[in-house]
C-alpha positions in Angstrom: -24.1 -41.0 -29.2 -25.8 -38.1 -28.6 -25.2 -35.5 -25.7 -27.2 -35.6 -22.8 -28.7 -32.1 -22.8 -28.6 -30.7 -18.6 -31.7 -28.2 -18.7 -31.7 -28.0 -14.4 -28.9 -28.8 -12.3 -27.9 -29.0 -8.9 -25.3 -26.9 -6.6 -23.8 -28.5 -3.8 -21.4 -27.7 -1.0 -19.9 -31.2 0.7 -17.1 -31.6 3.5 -15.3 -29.5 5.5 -16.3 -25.8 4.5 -13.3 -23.7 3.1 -14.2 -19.3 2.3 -14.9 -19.0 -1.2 -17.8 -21.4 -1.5 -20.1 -18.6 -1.6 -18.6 -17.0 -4.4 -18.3 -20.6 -5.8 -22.3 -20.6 -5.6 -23.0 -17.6 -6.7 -20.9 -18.6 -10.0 -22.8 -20.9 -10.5 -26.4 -19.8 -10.0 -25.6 -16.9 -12.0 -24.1 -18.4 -15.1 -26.7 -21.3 -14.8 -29.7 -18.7 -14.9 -27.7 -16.4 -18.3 -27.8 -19.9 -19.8 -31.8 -20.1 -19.3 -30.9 -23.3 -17.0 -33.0 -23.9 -14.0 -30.4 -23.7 -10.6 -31.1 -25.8 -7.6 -29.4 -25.5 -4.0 -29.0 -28.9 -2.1 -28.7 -28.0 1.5 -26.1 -29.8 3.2 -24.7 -31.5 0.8 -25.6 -35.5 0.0 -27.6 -35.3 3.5 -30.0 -32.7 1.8 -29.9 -34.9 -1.6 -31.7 -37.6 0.9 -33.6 -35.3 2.4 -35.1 -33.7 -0.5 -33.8 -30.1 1.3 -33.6 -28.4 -2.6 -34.5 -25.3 -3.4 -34.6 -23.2 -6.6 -32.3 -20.8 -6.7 -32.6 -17.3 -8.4 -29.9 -14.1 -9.2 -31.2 -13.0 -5.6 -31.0 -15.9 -4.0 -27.4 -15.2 -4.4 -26.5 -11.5 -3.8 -24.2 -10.4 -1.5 -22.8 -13.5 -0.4 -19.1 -13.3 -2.3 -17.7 -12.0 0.5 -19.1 -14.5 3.1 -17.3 -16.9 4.6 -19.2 -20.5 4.8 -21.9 -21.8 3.1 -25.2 -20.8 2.4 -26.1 -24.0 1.5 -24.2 -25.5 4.4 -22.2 -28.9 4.6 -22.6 -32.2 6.7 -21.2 -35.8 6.5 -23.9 -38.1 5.2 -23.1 -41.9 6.2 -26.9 -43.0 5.1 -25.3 -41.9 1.2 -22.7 -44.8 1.6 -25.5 -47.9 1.5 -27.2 -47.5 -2.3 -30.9 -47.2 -0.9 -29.6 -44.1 0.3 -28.0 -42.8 -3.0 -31.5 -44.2 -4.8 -33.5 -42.4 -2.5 -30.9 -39.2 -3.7 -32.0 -39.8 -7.0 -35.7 -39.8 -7.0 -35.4 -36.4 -5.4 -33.3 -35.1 -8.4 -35.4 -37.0 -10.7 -38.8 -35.7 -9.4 -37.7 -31.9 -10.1 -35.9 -32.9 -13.5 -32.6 -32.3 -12.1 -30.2 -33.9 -14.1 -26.8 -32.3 -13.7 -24.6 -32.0 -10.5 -21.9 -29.2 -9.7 -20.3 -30.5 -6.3 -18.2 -28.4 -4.0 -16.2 -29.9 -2.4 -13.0 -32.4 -1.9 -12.2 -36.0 -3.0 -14.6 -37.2 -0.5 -17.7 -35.6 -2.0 -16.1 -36.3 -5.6 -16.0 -40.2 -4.8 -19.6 -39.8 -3.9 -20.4 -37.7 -7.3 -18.3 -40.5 -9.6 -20.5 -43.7 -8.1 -23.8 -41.4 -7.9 -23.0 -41.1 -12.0 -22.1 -44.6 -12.4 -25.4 -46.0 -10.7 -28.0 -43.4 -11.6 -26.3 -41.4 -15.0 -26.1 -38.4 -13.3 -23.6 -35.8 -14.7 -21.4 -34.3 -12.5 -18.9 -31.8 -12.5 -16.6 -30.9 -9.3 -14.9 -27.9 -7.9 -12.2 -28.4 -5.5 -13.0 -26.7 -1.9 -10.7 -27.7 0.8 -8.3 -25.4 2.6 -6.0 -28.1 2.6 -5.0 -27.7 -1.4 -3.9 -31.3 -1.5 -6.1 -32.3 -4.4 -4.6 -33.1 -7.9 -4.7 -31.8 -10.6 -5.5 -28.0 -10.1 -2.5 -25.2 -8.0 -5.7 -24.1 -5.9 -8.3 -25.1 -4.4 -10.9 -22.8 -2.9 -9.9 -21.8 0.9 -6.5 -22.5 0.7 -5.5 -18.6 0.6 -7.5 -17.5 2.9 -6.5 -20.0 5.4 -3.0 -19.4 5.1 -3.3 -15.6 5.4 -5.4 -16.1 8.7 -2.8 -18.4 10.0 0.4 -16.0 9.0 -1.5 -13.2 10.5 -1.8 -15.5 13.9 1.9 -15.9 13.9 3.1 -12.7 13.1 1.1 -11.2 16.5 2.4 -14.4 18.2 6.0 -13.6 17.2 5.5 -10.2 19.1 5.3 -11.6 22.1 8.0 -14.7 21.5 10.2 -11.2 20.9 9.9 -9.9 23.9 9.9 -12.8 26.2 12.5 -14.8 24.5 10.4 -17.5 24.0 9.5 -20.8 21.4 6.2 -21.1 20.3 5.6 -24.3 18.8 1.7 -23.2 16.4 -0.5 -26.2 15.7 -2.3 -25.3 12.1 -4.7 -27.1 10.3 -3.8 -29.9 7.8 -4.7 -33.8 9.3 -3.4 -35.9 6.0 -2.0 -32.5 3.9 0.8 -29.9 5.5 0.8 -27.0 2.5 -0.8 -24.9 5.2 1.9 -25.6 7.5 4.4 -25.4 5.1 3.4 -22.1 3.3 2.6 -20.3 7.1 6.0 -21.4 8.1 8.1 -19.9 5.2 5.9 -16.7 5.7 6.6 -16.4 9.1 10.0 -17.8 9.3 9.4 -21.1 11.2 12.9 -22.9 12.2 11.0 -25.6 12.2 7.9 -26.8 9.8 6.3 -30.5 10.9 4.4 -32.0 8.4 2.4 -35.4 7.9 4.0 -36.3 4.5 7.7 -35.8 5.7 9.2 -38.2 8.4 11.4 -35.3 10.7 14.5 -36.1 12.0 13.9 -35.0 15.4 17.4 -35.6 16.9 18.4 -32.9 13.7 15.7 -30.6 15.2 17.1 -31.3 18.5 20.6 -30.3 18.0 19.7 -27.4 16.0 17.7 -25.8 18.6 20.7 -26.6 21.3 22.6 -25.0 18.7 20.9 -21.9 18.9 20.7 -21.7 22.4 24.6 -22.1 22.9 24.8 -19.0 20.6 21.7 -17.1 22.7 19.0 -17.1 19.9 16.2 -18.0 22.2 13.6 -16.9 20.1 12.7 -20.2 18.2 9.5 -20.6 15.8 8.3 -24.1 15.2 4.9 -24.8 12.6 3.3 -27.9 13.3 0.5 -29.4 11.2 -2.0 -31.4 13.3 -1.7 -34.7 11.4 2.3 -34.9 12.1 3.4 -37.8 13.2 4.2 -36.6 17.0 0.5 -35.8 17.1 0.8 -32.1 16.8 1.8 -29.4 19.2 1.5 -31.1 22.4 3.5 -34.6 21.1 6.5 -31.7 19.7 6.3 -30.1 22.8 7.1 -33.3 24.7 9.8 -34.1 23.0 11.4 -30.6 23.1 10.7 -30.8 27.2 12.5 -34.6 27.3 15.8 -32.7 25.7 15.7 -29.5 26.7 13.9 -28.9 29.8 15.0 -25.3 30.3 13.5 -24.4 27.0 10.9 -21.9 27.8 7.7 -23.4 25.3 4.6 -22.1 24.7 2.2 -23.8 22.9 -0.7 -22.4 20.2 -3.6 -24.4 18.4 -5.2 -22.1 15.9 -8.3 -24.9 15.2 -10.9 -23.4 13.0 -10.7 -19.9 12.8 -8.8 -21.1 9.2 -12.0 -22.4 8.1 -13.8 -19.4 8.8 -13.5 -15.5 7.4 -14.0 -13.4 4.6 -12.4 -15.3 1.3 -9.3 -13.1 0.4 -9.4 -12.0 -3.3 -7.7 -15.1 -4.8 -10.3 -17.3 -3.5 -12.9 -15.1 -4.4 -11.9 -15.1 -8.6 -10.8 -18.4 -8.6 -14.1 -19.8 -6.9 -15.9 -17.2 -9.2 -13.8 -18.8 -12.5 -14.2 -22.6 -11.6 -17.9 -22.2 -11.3 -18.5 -20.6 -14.2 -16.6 -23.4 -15.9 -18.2 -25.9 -14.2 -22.2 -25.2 -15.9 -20.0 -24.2 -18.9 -18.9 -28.0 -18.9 -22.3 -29.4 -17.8 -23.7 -27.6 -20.9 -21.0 -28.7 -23.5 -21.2 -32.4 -22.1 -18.0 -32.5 -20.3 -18.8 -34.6 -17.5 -17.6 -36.1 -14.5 -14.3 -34.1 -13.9 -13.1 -31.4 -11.6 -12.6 -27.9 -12.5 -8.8 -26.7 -11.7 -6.6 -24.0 -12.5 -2.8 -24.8 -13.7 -0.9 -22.2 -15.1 -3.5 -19.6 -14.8 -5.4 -22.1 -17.6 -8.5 -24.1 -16.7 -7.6 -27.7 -16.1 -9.8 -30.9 -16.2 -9.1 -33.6 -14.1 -11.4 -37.3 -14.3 -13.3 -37.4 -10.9 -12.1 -40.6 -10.4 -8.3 -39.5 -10.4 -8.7 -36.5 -8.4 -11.0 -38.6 -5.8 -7.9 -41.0 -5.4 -4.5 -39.1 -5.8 -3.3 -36.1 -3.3 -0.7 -33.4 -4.2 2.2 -33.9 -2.0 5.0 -31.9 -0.9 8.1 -31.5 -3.2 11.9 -32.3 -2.5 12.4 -28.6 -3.4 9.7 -26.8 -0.5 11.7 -28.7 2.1 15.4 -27.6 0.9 13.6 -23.8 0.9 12.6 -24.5 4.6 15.9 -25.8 5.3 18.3 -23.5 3.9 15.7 -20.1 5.2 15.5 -21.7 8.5 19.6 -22.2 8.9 
């Protein structure tokens, strides 16, 4: 059977934005142009598909943007891409400009919509895994994931000043609804006591006696990284609990929301958004299709779309002895 040759494809950015999208982009529309393809944006993601919001994108179209936080092609959930007059509607639009390659940005959201838009309509696809939350399998990074942990260390370490000098707890609510590597990474960086995360059941009465512990022998100063998705609901559920044992406990409480979406990517992101989009039109022109792009020791890994829409990375045995025994 011969290989489907892709002569124009598509770029897309889908989900939550992560920093390093741009340079994903600009990977992209650069190696698609040396290859004499033809490079298309899709402006917010499968909402522009529908809306026939494509562009044609050039080396310009892309300069100076590396460094950008975001996405200049933007994102948005797209509900009307769930029914299949929606995703039929999608492929007219590609079909009208010749467009018959996909590279999708993105997490396994916008890769489950990539593997049924190739299983309906025969469109090649070819994902790159952009999500701050790095719980995707199949690749050690994913696009965002630095950068978001360096802003949230960076957060703590200036809130730690000021638990200092007031003897204080601050309990810090990061990102991470269904994934805690955010939490978990920010907390060993900063020296959490205490790192909450959705895929590990605490044992709070452990917690409990451990921070009465500390205060019998006066070390008042108490750190506790929560990820939002916990199962006490985040800070404010922690801090409850905390205030129904230990109601002298002077508590503070921190969300730091979405300034970890947002920023200039750190280096890491930048190369390794650079590197997986270069591989992904290198795979779209061999006929490697319908996989994601990832990086496992430092090598390019492929991972069906299917399997890395479906499975998450979870959190070792191992990171949660670390936290234990750095935390004691």
């Amino acid at each position: 059977m011969a290989v489907k040759k892709i002569t124009k494809i598509g770029v897309m950015t889908s989900g939550g934005d992560s920093p390093g999208m741009n340079a994903a982009i600009r990977a992209v529309v650069r190696t698609g142009n040396y290859y004499g393809l033809e490079v298309f944006g899709i402006v917010r993601g499968y909402q522009g598909l529908i809306d026939d919001d494509i562009y044609k994108m050039d080396n310009k179209s892309v300069a100076n943007i590396i460094q950008r936080g975001g996405t200049i092609l933007k994102t948005a959930r797209c509900k009307e891409f769930f029914e299949y007059e929606g995703r039929k509607k999608a492929y007219e639009n590609l079909k009208k400009r010749g467009i018959n390659g996909l590279v999708i940005i993105g997490g396994d959201g916008s890769f489950r919509g990539g593997k049924r838009f190739h299983e309906e309509f025969d469109i090649p696809s070819v994902g790159i895994p952009g999500t701050i939350d790095r719980d995707i399998v199949g690749t050690e990074f994913t696009i965002g994931f630095d950068t978001a942990v360096n802003t949230a260390v960076e957060a703590i370490d200036k809130i730690r000043d000021t638990m200092d000098a007031h003897d204080r707890m601050f309990i810090i609510e990061v990102m991470g609804r269904d994934a805690g590597f955010i939490a978990l990474h920010s907390g060993i960086a900063t020296g959490a006591e205490n790192i909450l995360i959705p895929e590990r059941k605490t044992d709070i009465q452990d917690m409990i006696a451990s921070l009465k512990e500390k205060e019998k022998r006066k070390k008042l100063v108490n750190l506790i990284v929560v990820a939002e998705g916990d199962e006490f609901g985040g800070a404010e559920g922690v801090n409850k609990i905390i205030k129904e044992h230990l109601p002298e406990m002077d508590t503070r409480i921190c969300v730091l929301g979405h300034i970890q979406r947002g920023g200039s990517p750190t280096c890491i992101d930048r190369v390794i958004a650079s590197r997986m989009g270069y591989h992904a039109v290198e795979c779209l022109i061999n006929g490697t299709f319908n996989i994601m792009i990832g990086i496992k020791e430092n090598r390019i890994n492929h991972t069906p779309l299917e399997k890395a829409a479906k499975l998450k990375t979870r959190v070792s045995d191992e990171w949660m002895k670390i936290v234990k025994i750095l935390a004691s």
